[in-house]
N, C-alpha and C positions, 0 to 999 in steps of 0.2 A: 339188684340195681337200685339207686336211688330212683329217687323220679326227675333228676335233671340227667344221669345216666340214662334213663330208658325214652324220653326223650330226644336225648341225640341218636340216640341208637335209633327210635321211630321216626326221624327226620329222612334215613338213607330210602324210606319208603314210601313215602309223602304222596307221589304223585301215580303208586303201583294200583295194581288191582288185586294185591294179595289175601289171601283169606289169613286173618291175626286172631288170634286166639288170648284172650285173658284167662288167667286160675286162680283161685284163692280159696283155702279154706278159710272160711270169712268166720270160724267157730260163733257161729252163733248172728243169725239176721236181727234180731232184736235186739240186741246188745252192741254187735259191729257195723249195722249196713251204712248210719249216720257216716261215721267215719271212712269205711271205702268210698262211699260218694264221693265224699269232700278228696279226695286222695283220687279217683278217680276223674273228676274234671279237672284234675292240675295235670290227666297224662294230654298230652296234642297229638292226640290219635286217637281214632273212633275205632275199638276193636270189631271186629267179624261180630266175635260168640264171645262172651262172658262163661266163665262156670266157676259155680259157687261151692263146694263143700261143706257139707258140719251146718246147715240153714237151721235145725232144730225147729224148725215153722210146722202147723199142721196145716193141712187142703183151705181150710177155711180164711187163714191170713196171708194165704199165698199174693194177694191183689196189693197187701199194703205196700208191697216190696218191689216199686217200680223206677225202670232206670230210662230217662226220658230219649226217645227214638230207636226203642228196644222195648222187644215183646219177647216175655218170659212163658215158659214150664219149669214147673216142681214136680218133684217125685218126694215125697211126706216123707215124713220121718218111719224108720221100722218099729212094730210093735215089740215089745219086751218080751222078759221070760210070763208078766203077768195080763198079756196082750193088752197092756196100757202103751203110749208111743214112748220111746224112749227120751227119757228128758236129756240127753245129751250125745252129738255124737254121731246124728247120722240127720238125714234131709239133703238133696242135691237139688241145684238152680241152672238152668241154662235162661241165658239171654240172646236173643239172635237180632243185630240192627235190623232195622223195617228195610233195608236196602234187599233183603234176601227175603225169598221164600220160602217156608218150609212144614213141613209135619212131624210132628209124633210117633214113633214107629212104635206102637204100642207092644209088641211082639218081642222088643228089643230092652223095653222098661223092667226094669226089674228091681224090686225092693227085696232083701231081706236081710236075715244076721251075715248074710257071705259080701253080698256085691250090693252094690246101688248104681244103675245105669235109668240112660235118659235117652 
């Protein structure tokens, strides 16, 4: 969708309580988060849950990458064949608006060369 398509489209819900969900392999938070931002205050709807794919961010720059009235977890990037993290390709972001509560299901996190869950 465009973003004046996905707009009308988030009009028909305006006034629901539905849980909406955003995705984006955003390939890369240093490189793309600039630009989702901007693209993302032009949607006229506050999504539920944000999720990001491809962050390529280590534990440490996880704070740079904040989306205002939304509180974030990362799951790092996986280590390589030379357990350095890999420079491209893996990192996952959830955002969840301050209107919910929630935790971490640590049990459920999982990083490696197969899956990457949050």
């Amino acid at each position: 969708y465009s973003t004046n398509q996905l707009n009308t489209l988030l009009q028909t819900w305006k006034n629901k309580s539905y849980l909406s969900t955003l995705f984006l392999n955003i390939d890369g938070n240093y490189t793309n988060f600039d630009n989702f931002l901007v693209e993302f205050q032009s949607y006229q709807h506050k999504f539920s849950v944000i999720g990001l794919a491809e962050t390529n961010i280590d534990s440490e720059n996880e704070n740079l990458y904040q989306i205002s009235n939304y509180t974030s977890i990362y799951q790092s990037r996986i280590l390589g064949p030379n357990q350095q993290p890999k420079a491209k390709g893996s990192g996952i972001g959830l955002y969840v608006h301050n209107r919910y509560n929630f935790s971490k299901a640590s049990h459920l996190s999982i990083c490696n060369e197969n899956i990457e869950s949050l």
